[in-house]
C-alpha positions as CSV (number, residue, x, y, z in Angstrom):
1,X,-74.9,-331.9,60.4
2,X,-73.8,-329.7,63.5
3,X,-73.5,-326.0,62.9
4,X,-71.6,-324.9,64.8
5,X,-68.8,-326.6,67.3
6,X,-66.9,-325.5,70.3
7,X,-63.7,-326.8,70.7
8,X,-62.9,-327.6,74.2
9,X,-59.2,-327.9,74.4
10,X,-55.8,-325.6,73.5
11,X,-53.0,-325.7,71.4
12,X,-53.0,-327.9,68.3
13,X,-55.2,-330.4,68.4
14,X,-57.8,-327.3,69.2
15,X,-56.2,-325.7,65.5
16,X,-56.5,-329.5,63.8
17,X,-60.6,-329.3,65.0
18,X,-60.9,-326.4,63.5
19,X,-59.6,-326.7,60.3
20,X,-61.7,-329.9,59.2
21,X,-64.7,-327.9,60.6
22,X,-64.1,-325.0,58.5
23,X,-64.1,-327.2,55.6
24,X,-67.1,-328.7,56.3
25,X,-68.9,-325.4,56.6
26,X,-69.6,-325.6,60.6
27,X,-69.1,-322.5,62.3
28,X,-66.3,-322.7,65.9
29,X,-66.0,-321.5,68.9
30,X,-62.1,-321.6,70.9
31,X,-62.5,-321.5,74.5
32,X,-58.9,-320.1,76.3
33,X,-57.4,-320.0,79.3
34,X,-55.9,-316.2,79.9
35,X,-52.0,-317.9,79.2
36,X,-53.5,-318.7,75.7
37,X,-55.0,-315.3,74.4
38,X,-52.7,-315.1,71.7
39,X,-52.5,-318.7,70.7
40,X,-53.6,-319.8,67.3
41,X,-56.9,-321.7,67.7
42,X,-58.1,-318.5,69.7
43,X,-57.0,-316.3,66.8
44,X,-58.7,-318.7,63.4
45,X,-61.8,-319.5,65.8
46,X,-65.2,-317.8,64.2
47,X,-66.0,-316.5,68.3
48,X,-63.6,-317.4,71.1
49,X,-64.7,-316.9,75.2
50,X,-62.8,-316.6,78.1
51,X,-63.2,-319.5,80.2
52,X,-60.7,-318.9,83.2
53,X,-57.5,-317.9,84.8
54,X,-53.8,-320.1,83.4
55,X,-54.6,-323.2,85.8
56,X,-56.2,-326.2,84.1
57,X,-58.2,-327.1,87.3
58,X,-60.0,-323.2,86.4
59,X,-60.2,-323.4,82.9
60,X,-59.7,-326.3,80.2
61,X,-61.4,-329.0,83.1
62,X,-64.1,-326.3,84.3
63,X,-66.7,-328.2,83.0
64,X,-69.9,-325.5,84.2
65,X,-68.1,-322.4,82.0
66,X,-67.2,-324.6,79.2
67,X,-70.7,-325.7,78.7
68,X,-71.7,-322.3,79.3
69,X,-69.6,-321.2,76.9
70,X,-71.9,-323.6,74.4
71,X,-74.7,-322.3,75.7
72,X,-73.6,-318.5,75.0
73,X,-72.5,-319.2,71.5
74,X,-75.5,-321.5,70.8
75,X,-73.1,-324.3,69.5
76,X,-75.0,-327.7,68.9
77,X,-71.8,-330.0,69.7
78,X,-68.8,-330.2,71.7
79,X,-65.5,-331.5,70.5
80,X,-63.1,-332.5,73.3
81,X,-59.6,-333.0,71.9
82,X,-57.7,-335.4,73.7
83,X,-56.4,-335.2,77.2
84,X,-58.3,-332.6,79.3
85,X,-61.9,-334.0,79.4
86,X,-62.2,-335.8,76.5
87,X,-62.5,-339.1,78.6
88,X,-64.8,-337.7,81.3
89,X,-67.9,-339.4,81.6
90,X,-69.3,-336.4,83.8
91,X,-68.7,-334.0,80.9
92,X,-69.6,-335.9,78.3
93,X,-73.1,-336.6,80.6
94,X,-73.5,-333.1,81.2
95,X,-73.4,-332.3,77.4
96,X,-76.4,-334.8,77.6
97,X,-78.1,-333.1,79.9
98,X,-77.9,-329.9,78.1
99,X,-78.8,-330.9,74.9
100,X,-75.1,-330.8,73.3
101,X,-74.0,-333.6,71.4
102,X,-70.3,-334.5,72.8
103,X,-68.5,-335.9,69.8
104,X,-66.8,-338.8,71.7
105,X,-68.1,-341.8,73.7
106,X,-70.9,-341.9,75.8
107,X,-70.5,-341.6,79.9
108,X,-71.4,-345.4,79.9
109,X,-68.5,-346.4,77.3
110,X,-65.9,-343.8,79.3
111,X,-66.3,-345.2,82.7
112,X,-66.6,-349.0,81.3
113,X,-62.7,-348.5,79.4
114,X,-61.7,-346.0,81.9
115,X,-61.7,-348.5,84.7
116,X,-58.9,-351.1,83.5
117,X,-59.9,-354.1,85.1
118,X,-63.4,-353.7,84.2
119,X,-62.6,-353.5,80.8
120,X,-60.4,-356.0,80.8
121,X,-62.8,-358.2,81.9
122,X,-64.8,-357.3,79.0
123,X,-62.2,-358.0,76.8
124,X,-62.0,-361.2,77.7
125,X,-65.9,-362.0,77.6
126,X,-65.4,-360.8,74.2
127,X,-62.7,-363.2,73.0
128,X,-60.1,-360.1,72.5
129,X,-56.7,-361.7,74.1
130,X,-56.0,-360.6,77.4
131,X,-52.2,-361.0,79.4
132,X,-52.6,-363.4,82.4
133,X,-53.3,-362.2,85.1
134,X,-55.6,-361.5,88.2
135,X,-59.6,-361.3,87.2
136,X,-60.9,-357.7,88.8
137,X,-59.1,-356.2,91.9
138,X,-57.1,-358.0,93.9
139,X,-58.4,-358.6,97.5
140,X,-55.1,-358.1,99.1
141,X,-51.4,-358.6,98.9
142,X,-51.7,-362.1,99.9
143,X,-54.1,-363.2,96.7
144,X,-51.2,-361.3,94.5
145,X,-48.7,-363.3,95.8
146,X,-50.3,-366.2,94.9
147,X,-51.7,-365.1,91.3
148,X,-48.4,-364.3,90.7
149,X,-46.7,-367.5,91.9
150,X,-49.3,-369.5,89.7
151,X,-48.6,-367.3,86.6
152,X,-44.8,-366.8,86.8
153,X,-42.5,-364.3,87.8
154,X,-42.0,-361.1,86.9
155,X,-45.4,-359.4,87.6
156,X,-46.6,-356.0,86.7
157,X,-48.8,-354.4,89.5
158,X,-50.5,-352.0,87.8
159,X,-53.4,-349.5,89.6
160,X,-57.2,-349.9,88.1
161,X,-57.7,-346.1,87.4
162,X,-53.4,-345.6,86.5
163,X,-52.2,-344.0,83.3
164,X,-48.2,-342.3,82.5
165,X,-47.1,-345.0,84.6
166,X,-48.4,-343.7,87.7
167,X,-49.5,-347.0,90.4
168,X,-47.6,-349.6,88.3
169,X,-44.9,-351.5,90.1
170,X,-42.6,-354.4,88.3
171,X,-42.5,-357.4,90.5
172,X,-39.1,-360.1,89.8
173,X,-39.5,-362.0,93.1
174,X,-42.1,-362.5,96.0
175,X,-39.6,-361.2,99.1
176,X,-40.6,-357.8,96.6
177,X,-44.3,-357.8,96.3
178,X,-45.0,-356.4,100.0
179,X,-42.9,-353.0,99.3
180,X,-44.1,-352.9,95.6
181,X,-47.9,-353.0,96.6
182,X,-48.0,-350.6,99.5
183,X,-45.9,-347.7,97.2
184,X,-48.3,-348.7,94.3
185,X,-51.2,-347.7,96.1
186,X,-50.2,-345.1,97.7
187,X,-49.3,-343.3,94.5
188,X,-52.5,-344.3,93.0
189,X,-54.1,-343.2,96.0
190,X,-52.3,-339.8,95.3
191,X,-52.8,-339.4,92.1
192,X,-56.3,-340.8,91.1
193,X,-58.3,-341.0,94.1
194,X,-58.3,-344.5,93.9
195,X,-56.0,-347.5,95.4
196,X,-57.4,-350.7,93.8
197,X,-55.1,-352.7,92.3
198,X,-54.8,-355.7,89.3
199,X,-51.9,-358.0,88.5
200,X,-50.7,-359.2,85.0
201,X,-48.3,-361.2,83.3
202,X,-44.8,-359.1,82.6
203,X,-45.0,-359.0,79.0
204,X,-40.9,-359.5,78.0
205,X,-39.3,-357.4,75.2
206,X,-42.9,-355.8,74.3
207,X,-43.7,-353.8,71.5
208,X,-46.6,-350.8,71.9
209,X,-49.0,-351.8,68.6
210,X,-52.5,-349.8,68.7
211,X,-55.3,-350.5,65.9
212,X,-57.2,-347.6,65.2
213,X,-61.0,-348.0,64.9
214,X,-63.7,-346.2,63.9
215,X,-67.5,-347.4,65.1
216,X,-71.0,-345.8,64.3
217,X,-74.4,-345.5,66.1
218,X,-75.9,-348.3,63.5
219,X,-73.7,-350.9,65.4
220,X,-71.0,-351.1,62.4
221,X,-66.8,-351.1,63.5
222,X,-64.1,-351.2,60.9
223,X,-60.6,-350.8,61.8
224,X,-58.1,-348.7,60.3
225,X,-54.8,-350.0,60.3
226,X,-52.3,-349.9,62.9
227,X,-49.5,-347.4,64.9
228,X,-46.5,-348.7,66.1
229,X,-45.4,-346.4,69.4
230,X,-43.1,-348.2,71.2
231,X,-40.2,-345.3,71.5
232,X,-41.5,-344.0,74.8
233,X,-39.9,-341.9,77.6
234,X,-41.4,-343.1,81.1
235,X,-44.3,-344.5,79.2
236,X,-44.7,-341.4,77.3
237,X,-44.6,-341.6,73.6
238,X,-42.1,-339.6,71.4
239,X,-42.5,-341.1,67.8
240,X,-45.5,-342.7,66.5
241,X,-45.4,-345.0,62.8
242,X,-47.4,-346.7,60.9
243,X,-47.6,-349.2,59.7
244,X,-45.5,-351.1,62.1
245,X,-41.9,-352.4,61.0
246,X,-42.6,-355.4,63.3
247,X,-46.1,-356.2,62.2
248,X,-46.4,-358.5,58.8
249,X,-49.8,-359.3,57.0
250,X,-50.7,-362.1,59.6
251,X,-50.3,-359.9,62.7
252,X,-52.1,-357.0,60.9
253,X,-55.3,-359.0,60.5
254,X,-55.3,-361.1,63.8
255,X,-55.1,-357.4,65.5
256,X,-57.7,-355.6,63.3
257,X,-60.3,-358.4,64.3
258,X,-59.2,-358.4,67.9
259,X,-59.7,-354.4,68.1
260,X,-63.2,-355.0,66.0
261,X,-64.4,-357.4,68.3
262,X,-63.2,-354.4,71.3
263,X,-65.1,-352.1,69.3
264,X,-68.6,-354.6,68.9
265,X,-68.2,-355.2,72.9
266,X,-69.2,-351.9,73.8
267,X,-70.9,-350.9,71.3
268,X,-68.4,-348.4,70.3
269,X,-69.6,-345.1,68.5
270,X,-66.7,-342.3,67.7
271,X,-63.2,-342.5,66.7
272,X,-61.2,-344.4,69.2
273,X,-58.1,-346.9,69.5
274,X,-57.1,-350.5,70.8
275,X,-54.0,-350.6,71.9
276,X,-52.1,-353.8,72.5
277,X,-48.6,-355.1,73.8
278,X,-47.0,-357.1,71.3
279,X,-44.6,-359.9,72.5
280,X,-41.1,-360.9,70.3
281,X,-43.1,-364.4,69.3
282,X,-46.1,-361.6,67.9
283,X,-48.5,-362.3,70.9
284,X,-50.2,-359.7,71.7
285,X,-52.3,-358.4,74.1
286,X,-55.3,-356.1,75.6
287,X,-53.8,-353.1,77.0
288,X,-56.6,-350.3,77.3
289,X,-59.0,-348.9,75.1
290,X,-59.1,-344.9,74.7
291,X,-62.2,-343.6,73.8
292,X,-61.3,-340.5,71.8
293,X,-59.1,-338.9,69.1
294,X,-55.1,-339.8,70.1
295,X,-52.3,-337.3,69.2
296,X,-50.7,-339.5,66.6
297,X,-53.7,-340.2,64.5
298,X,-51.9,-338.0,61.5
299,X,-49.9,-341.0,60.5
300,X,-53.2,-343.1,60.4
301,X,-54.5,-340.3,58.3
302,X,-52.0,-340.2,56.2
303,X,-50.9,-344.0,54.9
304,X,-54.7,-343.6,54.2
305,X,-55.5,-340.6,53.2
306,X,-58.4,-339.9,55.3
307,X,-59.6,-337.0,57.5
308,X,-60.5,-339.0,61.3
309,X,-61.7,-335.7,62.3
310,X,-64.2,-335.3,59.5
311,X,-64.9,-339.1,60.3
312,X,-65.2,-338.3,63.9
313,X,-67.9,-335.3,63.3
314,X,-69.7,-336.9,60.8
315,X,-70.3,-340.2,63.0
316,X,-71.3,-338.0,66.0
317,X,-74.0,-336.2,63.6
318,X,-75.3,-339.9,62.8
319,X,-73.9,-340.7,59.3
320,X,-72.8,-344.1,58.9
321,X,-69.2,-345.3,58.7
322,X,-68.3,-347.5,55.5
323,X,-68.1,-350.4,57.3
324,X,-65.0,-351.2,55.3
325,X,-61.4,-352.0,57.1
326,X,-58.5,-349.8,55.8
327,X,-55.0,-351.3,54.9
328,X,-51.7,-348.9,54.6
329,X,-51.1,-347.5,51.4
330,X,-47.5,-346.2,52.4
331,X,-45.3,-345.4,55.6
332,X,-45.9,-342.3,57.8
333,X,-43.6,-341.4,60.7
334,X,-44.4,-338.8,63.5
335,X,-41.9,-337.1,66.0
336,X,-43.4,-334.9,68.7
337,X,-41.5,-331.9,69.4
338,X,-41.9,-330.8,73.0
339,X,-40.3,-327.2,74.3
340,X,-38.0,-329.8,76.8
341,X,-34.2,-329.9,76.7
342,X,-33.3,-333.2,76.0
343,X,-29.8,-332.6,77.1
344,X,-30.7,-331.5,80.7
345,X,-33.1,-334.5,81.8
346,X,-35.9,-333.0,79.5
347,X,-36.4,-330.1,81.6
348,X,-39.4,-327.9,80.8
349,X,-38.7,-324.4,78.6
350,X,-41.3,-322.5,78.3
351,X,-40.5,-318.9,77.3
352,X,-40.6,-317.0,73.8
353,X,-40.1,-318.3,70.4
354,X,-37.8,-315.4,68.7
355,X,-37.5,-317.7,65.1
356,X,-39.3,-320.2,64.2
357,X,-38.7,-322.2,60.7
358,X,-41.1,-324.7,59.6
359,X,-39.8,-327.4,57.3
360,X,-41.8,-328.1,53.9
361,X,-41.4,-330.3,51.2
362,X,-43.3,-333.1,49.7
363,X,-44.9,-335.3,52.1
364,X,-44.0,-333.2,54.7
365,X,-46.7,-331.9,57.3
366,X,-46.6,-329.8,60.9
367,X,-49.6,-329.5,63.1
368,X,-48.7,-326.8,65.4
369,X,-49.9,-323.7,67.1
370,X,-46.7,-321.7,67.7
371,X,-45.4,-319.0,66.0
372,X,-42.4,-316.5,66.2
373,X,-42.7,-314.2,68.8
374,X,-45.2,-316.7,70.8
375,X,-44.4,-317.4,74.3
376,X,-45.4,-321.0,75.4
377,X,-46.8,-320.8,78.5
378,X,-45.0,-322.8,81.6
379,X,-48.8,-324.3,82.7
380,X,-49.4,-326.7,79.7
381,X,-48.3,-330.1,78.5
382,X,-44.5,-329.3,77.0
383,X,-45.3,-330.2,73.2
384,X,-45.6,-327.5,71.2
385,X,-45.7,-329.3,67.9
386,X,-45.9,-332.6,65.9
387,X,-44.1,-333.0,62.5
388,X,-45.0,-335.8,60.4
389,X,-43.8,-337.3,57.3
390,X,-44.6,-340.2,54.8
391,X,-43.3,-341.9,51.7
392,X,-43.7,-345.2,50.1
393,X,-41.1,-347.4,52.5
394,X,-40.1,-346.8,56.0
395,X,-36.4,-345.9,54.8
396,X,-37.2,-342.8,52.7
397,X,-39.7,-342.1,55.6
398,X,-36.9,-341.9,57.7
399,X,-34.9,-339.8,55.0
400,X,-37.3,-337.4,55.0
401,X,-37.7,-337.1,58.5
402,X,-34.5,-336.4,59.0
403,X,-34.1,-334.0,56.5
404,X,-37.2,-332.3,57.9
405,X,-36.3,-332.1,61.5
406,X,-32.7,-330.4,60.0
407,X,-34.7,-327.4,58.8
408,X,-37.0,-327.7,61.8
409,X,-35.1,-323.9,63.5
410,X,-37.2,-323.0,66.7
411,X,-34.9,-320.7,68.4
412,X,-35.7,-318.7,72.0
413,X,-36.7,-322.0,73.9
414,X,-35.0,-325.6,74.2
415,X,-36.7,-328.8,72.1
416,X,-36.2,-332.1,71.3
417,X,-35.3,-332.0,67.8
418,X,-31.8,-332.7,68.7
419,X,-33.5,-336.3,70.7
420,X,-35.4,-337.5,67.3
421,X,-32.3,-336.3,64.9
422,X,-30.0,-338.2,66.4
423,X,-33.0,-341.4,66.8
424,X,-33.3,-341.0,62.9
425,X,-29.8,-341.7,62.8
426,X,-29.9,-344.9,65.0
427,X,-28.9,-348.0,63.3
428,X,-31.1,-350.4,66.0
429,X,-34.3,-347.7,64.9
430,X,-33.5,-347.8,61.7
431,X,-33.1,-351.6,61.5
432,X,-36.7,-351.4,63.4
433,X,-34.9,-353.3,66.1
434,X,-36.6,-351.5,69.0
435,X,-38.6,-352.3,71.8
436,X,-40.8,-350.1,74.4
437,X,-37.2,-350.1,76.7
438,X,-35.4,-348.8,73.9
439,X,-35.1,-345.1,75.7
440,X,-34.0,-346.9,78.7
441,X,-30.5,-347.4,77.3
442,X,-30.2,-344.9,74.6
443,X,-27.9,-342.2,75.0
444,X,-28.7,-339.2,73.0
445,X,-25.2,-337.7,73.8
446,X,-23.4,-340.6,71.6
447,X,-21.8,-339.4,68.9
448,X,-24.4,-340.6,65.9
């Protein structure tokens, strides 16, 4: 076993790491930006170090002073978080090179999922459903318009190295494909450094399903149940479930293999997740595969009662993984609370936290790093925290959640527990009856 970890990330998933490695006797290391000096993780850290000025760019992706950080410190093992560089097959080789152990994939396995045609191709070789569409990059606009014509109207354009919704374009008819391609990629272009482009199937009334899977070096994947995420803002998830109130027994199974057979592709050693579109017949689909820890694992962890971390460090110090497949035990719901005013077109505010009051109870748990008399800095992602809850069936779930997210008192700065109050209250979320359009149309100044 490692002993001792640095934790290369901020905020709370930087806290979470920490935690589990306390409890398993391994010794940490925070690295901070100077914006986060007084945050948490730097504070319950065993040695934290300096790594740059507030911008990201100079800090949390400056992959030399991280790893010399490690190198200062003598820690054996790097734990990336998610976001940042967990999914950067440069970093994870450089911890390679330097005789670090990065506890996540391998540069090989990030730069096979991290391409999305590539690995959809792969998906496909290995039997995992796939949505129709075009095999590799399109050519030109002229091949897309005839893909598309042979596979049916509307088309989803989407960019090979996209994700947020950046380089994907929704295609009805062909007089649109020609204005649709050129702004897809040049916004790809923009934003990824990259301008090829695939074409799939428009997957109607979808549903966001992900399987969680867990795969050792010994060549052994189980899955671990599934995470329903379909309530999304501009294809950014708000609130996470599991299980999922649209998936029944069948579905459950026929995804778990699908997401093993992802996993046995590659190879697959870590903690990662499948993630699949779900159609309103219960088709689903190959989305993308990310090879890391995913902000909403807690509910996975919870209808289980297992620690991914733990699994996570455990797998990347060469212990094997049970092999067994895990089935949900109860219902676990998870709102992310982002310092955004939902009222104002989610506008950013940062700023200082003069009260803050945490809601308890049973089954109640928040992973955060704030605190009164914090100021969240303006240069970070906006969430500042993640509350989760779980009871035996989805409606005392969403009970509890709403009773939680009532005590929930952050005062100084704007959030967005008005937003999942008044979802809680929603008769089409409560019924389940949701899709991943559902924010599209609601209207969180209704009177619920």
């Amino acid at each position: 076993m490692f002993k001792k970890i640095l934790i290369a990330n901020r905020g709370e998933i930087a806290l979470r790491v920490i935690r589990t490695c306390k409890e398993m006797g391994i010794a940490t290391v925070a690295v901070y930006s100077t914006a986060d000096q007084d945050s948490l993780h730097v504070k319950f850290a065993d040695e934290a170090v300096c790594i740059g000025p507030p911008s990201s760019t100079l800090s949390y992706l400056n992959m030399p002073n991280i790893i010399a950080a490690a190198e200062i410190t003598n820690a054996d093992a790097i734990h990336p978080g998610y976001g940042f560089l967990s999914e950067n097959a440069r970093f994870s080789e450089m911890c390679r090179d330097h005789g670090i152990k990065f506890i996540g994939a391998s540069p090989e396995m990030i730069e096979g999922m991290g391409d999305k045609s590539n690995a959809k191709a792969t998906m496909i070789a290995a039997g995992v459903p796939c949505v129709p569409g075009s095999e590799g990059l399109l050519k030109d606009v002229k091949e897309g318009k005839k893909i598309a014509k042979n596979i049916g109207y509307p088309v989803m354009l989407k960019a090979t190295a996209g994700g947020g919704g950046r380089g994907m374009r929704l295609i009805w008819k062909d007089e649109d494909f020609d204005e649709a391609w050129s702004s897809a990629r040049t916004e790809s272009k923009a934003a990824f450094g990259n301008d090829g482009m695939y074409l799939e199937k428009f997957v109607e009334e979808p549903r966001h399903i992900e399987i969680q899977i867990a795969g050792d070096q010994y060549g052994k994947v189980c899955h671990l149940s599934e995470r329903d995420c379909s309530i999304q803002r501009r294809h950014q998830k708000l609130i996470e479930e599991a299980p999922s109130p649209f998936a029944d027994e069948e579905l459950r199974n026929k995804m778990g293999e699908a997401a093993i057979k992802a996993g046995e592709a590659i190879n697959y050693e870590g903690v990662g997740t499948v993630e699949f579109l779900v159609d309103k017949y219960k088709n689903f689909y190959f989305m993308e595969m990310n090879v890391r820890i995913q902000v909403e694992h807690p509910v996975t962890e919870e209808i289980i009662n297992f620690d991914l971390i733990k699994e996570q460090i455990k797998i990347a110090a060469g212990h094997p993984i049970s092999g067994q497949n895990y089935l949900p035990q109860k219902h676990s719901i998870e709102c992310r609370i982002n310092a955004e005013d939902p009222f104002n077109d989610f506008r950013p505010s940062p700023g200082k936290i003069d009260v803050l009051h945490k809601p308890g109870g049973h089954g109640v748990r928040v992973d955060t790093h704030i605190y009164a008399g914090y100021t969240i800095p303006p240069h970070y992602d906006s969430m500042v925290a993640k509350l989760i809850v779980s009871a035996q069936t989805r409606e005392e779930c969403i009970l509890k959640m709403e009773r939680a997210l009532s005590e929930f008192v952050v005062e100084g700065i704007k959030t967005t527990i008005p937003l999942h109050l008044k979802l809680m209250r929603d008769p089409d979320f409560k019924a389940g009856n949701f899709t991943t359009k559902f924010m599209e149309t609601f209207d969180i100044n209704k009177i619920n």
